[in-house]
N, C-alpha and C positions, 0 to 999 in steps of 0.2 A: 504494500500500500504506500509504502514510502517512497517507492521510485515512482508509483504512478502519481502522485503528488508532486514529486521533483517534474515528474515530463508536462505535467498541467500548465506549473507553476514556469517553465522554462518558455513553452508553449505561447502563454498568457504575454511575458515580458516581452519574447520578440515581437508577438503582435501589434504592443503597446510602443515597444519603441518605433515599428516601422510606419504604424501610423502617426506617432509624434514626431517623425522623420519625417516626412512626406507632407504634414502641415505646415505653409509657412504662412507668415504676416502676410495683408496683402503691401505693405510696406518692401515686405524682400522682394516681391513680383517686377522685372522688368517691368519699364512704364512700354505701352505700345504708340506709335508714332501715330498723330490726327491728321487725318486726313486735311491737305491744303482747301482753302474754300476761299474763289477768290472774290469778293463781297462785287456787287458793279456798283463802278460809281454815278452818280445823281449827277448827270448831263441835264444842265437847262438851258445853254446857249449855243448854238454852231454860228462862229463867222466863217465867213470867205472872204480871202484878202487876195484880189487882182490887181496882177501888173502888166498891162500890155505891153508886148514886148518892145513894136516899134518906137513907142513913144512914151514909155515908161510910165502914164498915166497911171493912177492906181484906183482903183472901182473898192468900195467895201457893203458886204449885206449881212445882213444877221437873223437868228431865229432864234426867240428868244421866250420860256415859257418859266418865269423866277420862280414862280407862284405851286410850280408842280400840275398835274395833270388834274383836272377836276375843278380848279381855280377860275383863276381869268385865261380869257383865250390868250396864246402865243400871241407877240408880235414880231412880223413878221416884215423886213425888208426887201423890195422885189430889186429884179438882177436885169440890169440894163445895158449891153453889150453891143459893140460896133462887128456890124458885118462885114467881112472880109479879114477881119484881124485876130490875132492870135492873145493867147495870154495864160500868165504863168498863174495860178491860183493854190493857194495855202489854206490849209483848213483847220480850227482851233475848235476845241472842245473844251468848256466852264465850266465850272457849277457856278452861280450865283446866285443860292438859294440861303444863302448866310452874311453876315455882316460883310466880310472877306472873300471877293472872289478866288476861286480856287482853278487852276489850269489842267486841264485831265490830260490835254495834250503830251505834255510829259511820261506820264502813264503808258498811254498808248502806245508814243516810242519804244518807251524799256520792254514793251509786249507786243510788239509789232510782229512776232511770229505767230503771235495771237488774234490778231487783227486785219479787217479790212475795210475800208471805205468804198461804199459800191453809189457810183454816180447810175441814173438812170434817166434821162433826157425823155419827154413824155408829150405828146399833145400836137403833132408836128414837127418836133424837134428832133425826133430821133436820127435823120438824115443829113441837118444842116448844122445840129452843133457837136463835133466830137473830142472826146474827154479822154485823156491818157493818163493815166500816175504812173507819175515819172520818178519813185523812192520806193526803196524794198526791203524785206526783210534779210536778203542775201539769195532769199529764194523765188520769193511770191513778191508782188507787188501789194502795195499800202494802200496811198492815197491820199496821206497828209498834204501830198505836194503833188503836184499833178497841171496837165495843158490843155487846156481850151482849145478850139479850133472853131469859132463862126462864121458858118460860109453864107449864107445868102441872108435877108430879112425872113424873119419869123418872129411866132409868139409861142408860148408853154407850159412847160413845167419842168423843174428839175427833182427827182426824187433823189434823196438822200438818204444814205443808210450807213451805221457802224456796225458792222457783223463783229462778234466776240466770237470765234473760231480757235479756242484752248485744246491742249492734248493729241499735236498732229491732226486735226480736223481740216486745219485749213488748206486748199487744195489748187489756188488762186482764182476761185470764183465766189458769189455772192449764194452759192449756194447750200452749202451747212451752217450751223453755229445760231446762235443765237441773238438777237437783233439788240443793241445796245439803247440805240436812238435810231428814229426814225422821223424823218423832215420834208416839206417840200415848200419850193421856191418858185415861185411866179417870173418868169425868164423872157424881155423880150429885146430882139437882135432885132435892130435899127438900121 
């Protein structure tokens, strides 16, 4: 009876230690890494800054809703271009919904493998005004910076779009990814 006492009792210990082994704090536990989440930021202005080339003129228009969506309407500046002429166009993304504007433009840059700006000419224009971005991520093209081309008189629309294209999505079309801002401009060539 003695031994089978000893083999209970030896029995019992190992058990005891291997599960006291085997419990730790969750303190000991590797931490496991969170998943990146990359918040979007709060776009309430797009300008376009034009410089025609021949004559170095500069055009500026803006879209601009401070107030957020649900507010007051956007205001909205319309885009008045010379036919036959070229021009170099820069595009800025703000927030202005705070004391302090804030410039997303920057942003965009540092994630321009991320990004893309999809020009879309509308209403008649499709033919007579065309748009190139002319700055890249090394691979794809952007569109922060990009050329006009207005060839004949017309009138229209320009649709404006920031695709967020994260995670190898982006393919150099406006077609994956998720819409950032989305804008349009009343365009008429003179």
């Amino acid at each position: 009876m003695k031994k089978s006492f000893h083999a209970a009792w030896t029995i019992m210990l190992c058990a005891t230690i291997i599960t006291l082994g085997s419990c730790k704090k969750d303190d000991d536990l590797p931490e496991l890494p969170q998943p990146v989440v990359n918040e979007p930021e709060e776009i309430t202005t797009v300008e376009l800054h034009f410089t025609e080339t021949a004559s170095s003129a500069h055009i500026h228009a803006s879209w601009a809703d401070t107030d957020g969506p649900g507010g007051a309407d956007p205001v909205i500046e319309s885009i008045t271009l010379d036919s036959g002429s070229t021009y170099n166009v820069e595009v800025l993304f703000l927030d202005e919904s705070g004391d302090v504007a804030e410039d997303i433009t920057a942003e965009i840059k540092e994630e321009d493998d991320d990004h893309i700006i999809c020009f879309e000419p509308e209403g008649g224009l499709e033919s007579i005004l065309a748009i190139t971005r002319t700055d890249s991520d090394g691979t794809y093209e952007v569109g922060l910076e990009s050329n006009w081309v207005a060839t004949n008189k017309a009138s229209g629309e320009l649709h404006l779009s920031l695709k967020h294209q994260p995670d190898g999505l982006k393919d150099g079309s406006c077609a994956p990814g998720e819409t950032d801002i989305e804008v349009h401009f009343d365009i008429t060539i003179q």
